[in-house]
C-alpha positions in Angstrom: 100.3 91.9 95.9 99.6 88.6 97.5 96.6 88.1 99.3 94.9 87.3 103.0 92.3 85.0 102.5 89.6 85.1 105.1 87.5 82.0 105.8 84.5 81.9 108.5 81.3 80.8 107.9 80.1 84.1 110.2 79.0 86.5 107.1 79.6 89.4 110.1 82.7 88.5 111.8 83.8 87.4 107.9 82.6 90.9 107.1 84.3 92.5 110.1 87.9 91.2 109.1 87.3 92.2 105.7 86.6 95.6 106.8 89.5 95.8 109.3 92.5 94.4 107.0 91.2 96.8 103.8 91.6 99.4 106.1 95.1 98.4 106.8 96.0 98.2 102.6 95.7 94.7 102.8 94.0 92.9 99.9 91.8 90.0 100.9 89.7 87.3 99.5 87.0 85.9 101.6 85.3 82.3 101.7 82.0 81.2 103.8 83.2 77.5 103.4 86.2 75.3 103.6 85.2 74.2 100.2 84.8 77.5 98.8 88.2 78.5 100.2 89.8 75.7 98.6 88.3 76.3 95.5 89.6 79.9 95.9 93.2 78.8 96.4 93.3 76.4 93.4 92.4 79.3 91.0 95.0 81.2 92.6 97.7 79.3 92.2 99.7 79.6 95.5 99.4 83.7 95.0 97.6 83.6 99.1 100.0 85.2 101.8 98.4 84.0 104.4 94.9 82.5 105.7 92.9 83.7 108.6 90.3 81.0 109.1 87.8 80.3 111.8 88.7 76.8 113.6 84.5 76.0 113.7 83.4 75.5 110.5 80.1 73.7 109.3 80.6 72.0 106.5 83.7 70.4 107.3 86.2 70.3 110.2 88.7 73.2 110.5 91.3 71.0 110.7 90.7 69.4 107.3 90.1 72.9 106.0 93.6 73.3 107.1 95.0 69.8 105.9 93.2 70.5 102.4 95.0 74.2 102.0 98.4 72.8 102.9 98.0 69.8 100.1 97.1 73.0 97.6 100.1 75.7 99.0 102.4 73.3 101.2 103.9 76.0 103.8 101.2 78.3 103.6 101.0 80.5 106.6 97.5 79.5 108.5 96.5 81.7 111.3 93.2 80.3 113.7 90.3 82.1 114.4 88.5 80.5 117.5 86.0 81.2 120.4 87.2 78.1 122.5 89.4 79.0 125.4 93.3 78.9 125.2 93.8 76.1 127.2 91.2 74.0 124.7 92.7 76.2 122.3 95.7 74.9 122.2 95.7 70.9 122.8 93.1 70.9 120.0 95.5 72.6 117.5 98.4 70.9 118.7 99.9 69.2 116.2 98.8 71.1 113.3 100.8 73.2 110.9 99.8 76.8 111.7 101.2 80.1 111.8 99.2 80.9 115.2 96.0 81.6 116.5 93.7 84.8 117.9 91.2 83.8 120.4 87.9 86.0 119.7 86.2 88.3 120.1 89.9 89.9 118.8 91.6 93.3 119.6 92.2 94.7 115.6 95.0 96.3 116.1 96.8 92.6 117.3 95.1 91.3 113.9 97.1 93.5 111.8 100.1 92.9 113.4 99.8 89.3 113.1 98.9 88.9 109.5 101.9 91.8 109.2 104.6 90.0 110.7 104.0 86.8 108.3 103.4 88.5 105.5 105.6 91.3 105.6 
């Protein structure tokens, strides 16, 4: 089964979508850091559906997270995470090669059916 890889540097909102996608017989891998997650998908080996990752990150920007994953698994299906408002939303992501993105705080059942229809 491939996996959802979950990356925000939030332990409970990383915690929370852990939870919420388990419950839905999804397997997922988490990561509290763009570099972590990229370390995660190198030992992988391209075996990540999808990637549900949190646009602020600390350590580096979540645009380079997203630039870094792609270089790894080119095509890789990326879905944002963010708390900035749509219209910010989306001239910051425009331009980026992403599957989507969920403004939170998030409704879980539109969660699921996002990751769903990309992975399934």
């Amino acid at each position: 089964m491939n996996s959802v890889l979950v990356i925000d540097d939030n332990d409970l909102v990383r915690n929370l979508i852990e939870t919420i996608l388990k419950n839905a017989d999804l397997d997922v891998l988490t990561a509290a850091s763009g570099s972590e997650a990229i370390q995660l998908l190198k030992k992988r080996n391209g075996a990540i559906a999808c990637v549900l990752q949190d646009l602020s990150m600390p350590e580096m920007p979540g645009e380079q997270i997203i630039a870094e994953l792609h270089k790894i698994q080119p095509g890789l299906p990326v879905i944002v995470l963010t708390v900035d408002d749509a219209a910010y939303s989306a001239s910051r992501l425009s331009g980026l090669d992403i599957a989507g993105y969920i403004q939170k705080p998030f409704d879980s059942d539109r969660l699921v059916a996002k990751v769903r229809d990309i992975i399934l």
